[in-house]
Every structure is written in structure tokens, then in C-alpha cells.
C-alpha positions in Angstrom: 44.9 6.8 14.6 43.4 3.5 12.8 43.0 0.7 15.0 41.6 -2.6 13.9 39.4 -4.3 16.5 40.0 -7.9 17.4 37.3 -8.7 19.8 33.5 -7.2 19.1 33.1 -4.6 22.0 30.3 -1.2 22.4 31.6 2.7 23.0 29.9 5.6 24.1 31.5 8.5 21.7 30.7 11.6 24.4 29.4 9.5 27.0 26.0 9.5 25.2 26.7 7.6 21.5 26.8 3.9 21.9 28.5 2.6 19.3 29.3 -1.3 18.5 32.3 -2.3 16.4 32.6 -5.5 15.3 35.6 -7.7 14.8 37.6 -7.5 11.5 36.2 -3.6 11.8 39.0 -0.4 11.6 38.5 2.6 13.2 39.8 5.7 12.3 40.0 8.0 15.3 41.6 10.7 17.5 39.6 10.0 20.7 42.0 9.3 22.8 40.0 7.6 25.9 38.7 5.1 23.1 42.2 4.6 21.8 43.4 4.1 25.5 41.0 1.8 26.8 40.2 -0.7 23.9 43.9 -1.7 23.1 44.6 -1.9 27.3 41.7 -4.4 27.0 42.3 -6.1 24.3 39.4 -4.8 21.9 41.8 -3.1 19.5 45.1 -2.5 18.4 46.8 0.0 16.5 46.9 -0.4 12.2 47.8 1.4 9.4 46.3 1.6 6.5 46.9 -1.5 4.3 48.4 -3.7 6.9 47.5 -7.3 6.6 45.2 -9.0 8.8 46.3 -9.9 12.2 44.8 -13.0 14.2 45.2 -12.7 17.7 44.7 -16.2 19.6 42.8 -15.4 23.5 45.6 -16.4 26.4 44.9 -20.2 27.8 43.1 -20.1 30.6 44.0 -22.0 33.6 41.9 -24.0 35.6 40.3 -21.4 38.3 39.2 -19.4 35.2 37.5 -22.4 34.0 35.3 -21.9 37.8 32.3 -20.3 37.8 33.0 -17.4 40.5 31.0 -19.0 43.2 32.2 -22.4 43.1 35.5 -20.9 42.9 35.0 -18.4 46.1 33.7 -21.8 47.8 36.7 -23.6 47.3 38.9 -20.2 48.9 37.1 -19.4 51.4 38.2 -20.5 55.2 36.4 -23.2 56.7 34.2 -21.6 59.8 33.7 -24.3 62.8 30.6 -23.1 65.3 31.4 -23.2 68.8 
């Protein structure tokens, strides 16, 4: 399978050969873990040979992904009164 990676991401090949592709990159492959896991997070997505070039714009983020993750735990967590 080719896939043609949208956002720059590492793999381990065998759990032991790191890999990094870069964006723009295609892949030809059969390993299906690598397949699996980089276009269910967004890293890749599936080509084909002489397809045109595909610009994928990230979702808009709302405000409590804007947070930092303390600031945003802070603001969710209950208020705890002393006796």
C-alpha cells in the first residue's frame, strides 16, 4: 500500500528500526500495524501512485485545547473547603 504522510511522525519497523518520515514523503508498504496506526492518527493516508497532492488543514481547536493541561485541570477540578 502507498501512503503519503501529512504530518512528520517516527516508526519503529520491528520494534527496533526507528524511522522518521517527513511530510510530503510516500511510503510504500505492507506493514500493516504502520498502515493502521498512522492513518487512525492522522500521520498518513492512503495514495496511489500519481495522485495529486493533498493538503489536509488540522481541525480548529476550541478554547480548552488552547489550555495548557494544568491551568485547564485547575479550572475543573472541585473546589475543596477545610473544615
Amino acid at each position: 500500500m502507498l501512503l503519503k504522510v501529512i504530518k512528520d511522525f517516527s516508526w519503529a519497523h520491528a520494534n527496533v528500526n526507528v524511522k522518521h518520515y517527513e511530510k510530503g514523503q510516500t511510503i510504500e508498504t505492507d506493514d500493516q500495524d504502520l498502515i493502521d496506526v498512522s492513518t487512525h492518527e492522522g500521520w498518513a493516508a492512503e495514495a496511489s501512485e500519481g495522485a495529486p497532492e493533498v493538503t489536509v488543514k488540522p481541525a480548529k481547536q476550541g478554547k480548552a485545547a488552547t489550555k495548557s493541561t494544568e491551568v485547564a485541570a485547575t479550572e475543573c477540578a472541585p473546589e475543596v473547603k477545610a473544615d
